[in-house]
N, C-alpha and C positions, 0 to 999 in steps of 0.2 A: 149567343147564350142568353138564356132567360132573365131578366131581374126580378130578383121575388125574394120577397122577405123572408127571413127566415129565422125560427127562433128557437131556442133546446125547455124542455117541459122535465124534470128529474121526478117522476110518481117517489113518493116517500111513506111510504107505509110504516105505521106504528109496530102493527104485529107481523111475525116472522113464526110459522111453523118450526121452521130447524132453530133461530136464533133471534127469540123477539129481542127488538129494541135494539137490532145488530148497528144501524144507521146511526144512532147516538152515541156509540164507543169509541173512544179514543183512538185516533191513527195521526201522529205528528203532534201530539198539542191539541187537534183538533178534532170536532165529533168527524167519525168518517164522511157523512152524506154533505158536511163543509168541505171538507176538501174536494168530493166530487164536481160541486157545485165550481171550487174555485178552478180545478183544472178544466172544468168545460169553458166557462169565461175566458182563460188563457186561451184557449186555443183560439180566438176571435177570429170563429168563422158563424157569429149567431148577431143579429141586430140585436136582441135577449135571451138573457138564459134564466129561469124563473122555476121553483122549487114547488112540489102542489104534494100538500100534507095531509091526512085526513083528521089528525092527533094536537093535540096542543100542546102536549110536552114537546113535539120536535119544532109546532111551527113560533115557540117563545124562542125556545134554543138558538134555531136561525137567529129570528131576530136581534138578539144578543149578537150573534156573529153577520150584524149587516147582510144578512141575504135579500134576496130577494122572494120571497116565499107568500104563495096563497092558499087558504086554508077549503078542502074541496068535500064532499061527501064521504060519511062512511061505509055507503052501501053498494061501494062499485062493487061488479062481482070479475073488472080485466082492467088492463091498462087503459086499455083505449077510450075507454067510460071514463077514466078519471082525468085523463089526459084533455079529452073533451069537455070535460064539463069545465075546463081551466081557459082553454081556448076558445070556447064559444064566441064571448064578445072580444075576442082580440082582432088586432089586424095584422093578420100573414097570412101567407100563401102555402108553406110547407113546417110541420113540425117533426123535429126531431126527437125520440122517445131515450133519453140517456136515463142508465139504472141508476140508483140512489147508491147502489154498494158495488159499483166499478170505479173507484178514484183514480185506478191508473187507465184512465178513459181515452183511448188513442184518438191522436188527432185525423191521421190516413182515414182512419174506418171511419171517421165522423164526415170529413172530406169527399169522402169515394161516393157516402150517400146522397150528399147535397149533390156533387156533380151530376147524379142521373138523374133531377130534376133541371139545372140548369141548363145540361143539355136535350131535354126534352124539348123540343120545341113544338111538337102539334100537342101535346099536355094530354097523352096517351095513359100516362104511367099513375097511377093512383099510390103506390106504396113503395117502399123500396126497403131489404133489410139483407142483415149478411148470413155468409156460410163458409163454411172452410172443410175440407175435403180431410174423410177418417178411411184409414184400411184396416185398423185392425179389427178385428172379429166381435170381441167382445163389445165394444165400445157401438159398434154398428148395431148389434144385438137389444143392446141395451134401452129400454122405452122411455128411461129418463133422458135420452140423447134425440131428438126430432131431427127426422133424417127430411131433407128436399128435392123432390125430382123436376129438372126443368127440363125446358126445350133449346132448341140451339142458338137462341136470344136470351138466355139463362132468365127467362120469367117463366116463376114456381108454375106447374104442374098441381100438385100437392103435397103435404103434409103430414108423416105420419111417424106416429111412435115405434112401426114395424119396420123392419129392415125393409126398404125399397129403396132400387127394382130386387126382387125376389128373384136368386139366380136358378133359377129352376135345372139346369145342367151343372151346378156346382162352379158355375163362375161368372159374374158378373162384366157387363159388356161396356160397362157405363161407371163412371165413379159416384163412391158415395159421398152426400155432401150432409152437414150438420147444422142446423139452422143454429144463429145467436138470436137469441130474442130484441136485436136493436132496430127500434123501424124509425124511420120518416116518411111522414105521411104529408099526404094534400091536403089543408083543410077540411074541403069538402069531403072528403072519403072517410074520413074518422067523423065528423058530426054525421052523416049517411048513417055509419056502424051502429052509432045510437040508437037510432029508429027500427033495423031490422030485429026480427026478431030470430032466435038461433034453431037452425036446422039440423039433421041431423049427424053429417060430419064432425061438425065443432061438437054436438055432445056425444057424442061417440067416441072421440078421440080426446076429446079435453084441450083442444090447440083452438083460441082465437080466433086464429090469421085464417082458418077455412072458412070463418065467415065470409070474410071479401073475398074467399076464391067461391064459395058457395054462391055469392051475389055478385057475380060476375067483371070483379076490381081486379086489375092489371099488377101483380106484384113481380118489380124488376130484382132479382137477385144480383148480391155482388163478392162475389169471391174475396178472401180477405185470411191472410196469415198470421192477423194479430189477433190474439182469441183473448181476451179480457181477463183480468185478475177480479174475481166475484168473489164478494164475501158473504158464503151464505152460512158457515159454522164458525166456531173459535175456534177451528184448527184455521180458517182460512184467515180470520183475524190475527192470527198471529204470525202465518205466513208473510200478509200483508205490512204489519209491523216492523219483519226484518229487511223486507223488498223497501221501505222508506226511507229507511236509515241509506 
């Protein structure tokens, strides 16, 4: 197995479309993106875990709550801009991208990612992020759901908000899988990401991750049954509230 550093990066964004300021609200006593913060530290499989804010109201906050937190631009337009410009001058070999508003952040799916870099051994693999497998119709359907098609080494194919593979006889030969937005990356393949500039996949579809498939970056998928508790409204915040108790 590889030794390689490895460290979790939690993006914390101020603004929220559905639910600005979702990160600051109360879950336990604690602003929610604290707790995230703390259950990633428990799960100690990171040499660091470090919080990248664009805002001063969250990155005082932290502070108050002992985080560990750096303050990054506010003109990223993806994660991986912002996640980059935090890690540039660090020293590791692989970053992990944990949401700011999953606190019940599972250890396995955080585990499973690192694993396919430490078992990488010729250091093939650029990316690595999860999926888990949908049959019903609507939910397949659906463009807010990013579906992933791989090969028979479950590295993505591509990306898209349309239902694919397209059963053209009315049934599909292949399962459908659901991309989570959780990645860990190689250093070098997210500072890389910075420099390119975006093709026409990624603005056509509005998905990131075709960039590194557009520039020809190796992403290992990894199948995964724990689908995350994301707070992106106040109905999930309050869902979230009673799952703590």
């Amino acid at each position: 197995m590889n030794q390689l550093k490895i460290i979790a990066v939690i993006p914390a964004r101020y603004a929220s479309t559905r639910f600005p300021a979702k990160l600051i609200q109360d879950l336990g006593g604690k602003p929610v993106v604290v707790q995230t913060y703390l259950a990633t530290l428990a799960t100690q499989l990171f040499d660091e875990v470090l919080v990248a804010t664009d805002h001063e109201i969250i990155y005082n906050l932290l502070k108050q709550h002992h985080v560990n937190v750096v303050m990054s631009s506010d003109a990223h337009e993806s994660g991986s801009d912002r996640i980059a410009e935090v890690v540039a001058n660090l020293d590791c070999d692989v970053v992990v991208n944990v949401q700011g508003d999953e606190p019940f952040v599972s250890k396995e799916n955080l585990q499973s990612l690192i694993s396919v870099f430490k078992n990488d051994i010729e250091n093939k693999i650029d990316l690595a992020s999860l999926m888990f497998e949908i049959n019903d119709l609507e939910t397949i359907n659906n463009p807010n759901n990013v579906k992933v098609v791989i090969d028979e080494n479950y590295k993505a194919l591509y990306f898209s908000r349309a239902a694919i593979p397209f059963p053209r006889d009315g049934k599909s030969y292949a399962p459908y899988y659901q991309h989570i937005g959780v990645y860990a990356y190689r250093k070098h393949a997210l500072l890389a990401f910075t420099t390119w500039q975006m093709k026409g996949l990624e603005a056509t579809e509005k998905l990131e991750q075709l960039r590194y498939l557009e520039y020809g970056k190796t992403i290992q998928m990894v199948v995964t049954s724990h689908v995350g508790v994301g707070i992106d409204t106040k109905e999930d915040l309050d869902k979230a509230r009673l799952l703590w108790k």
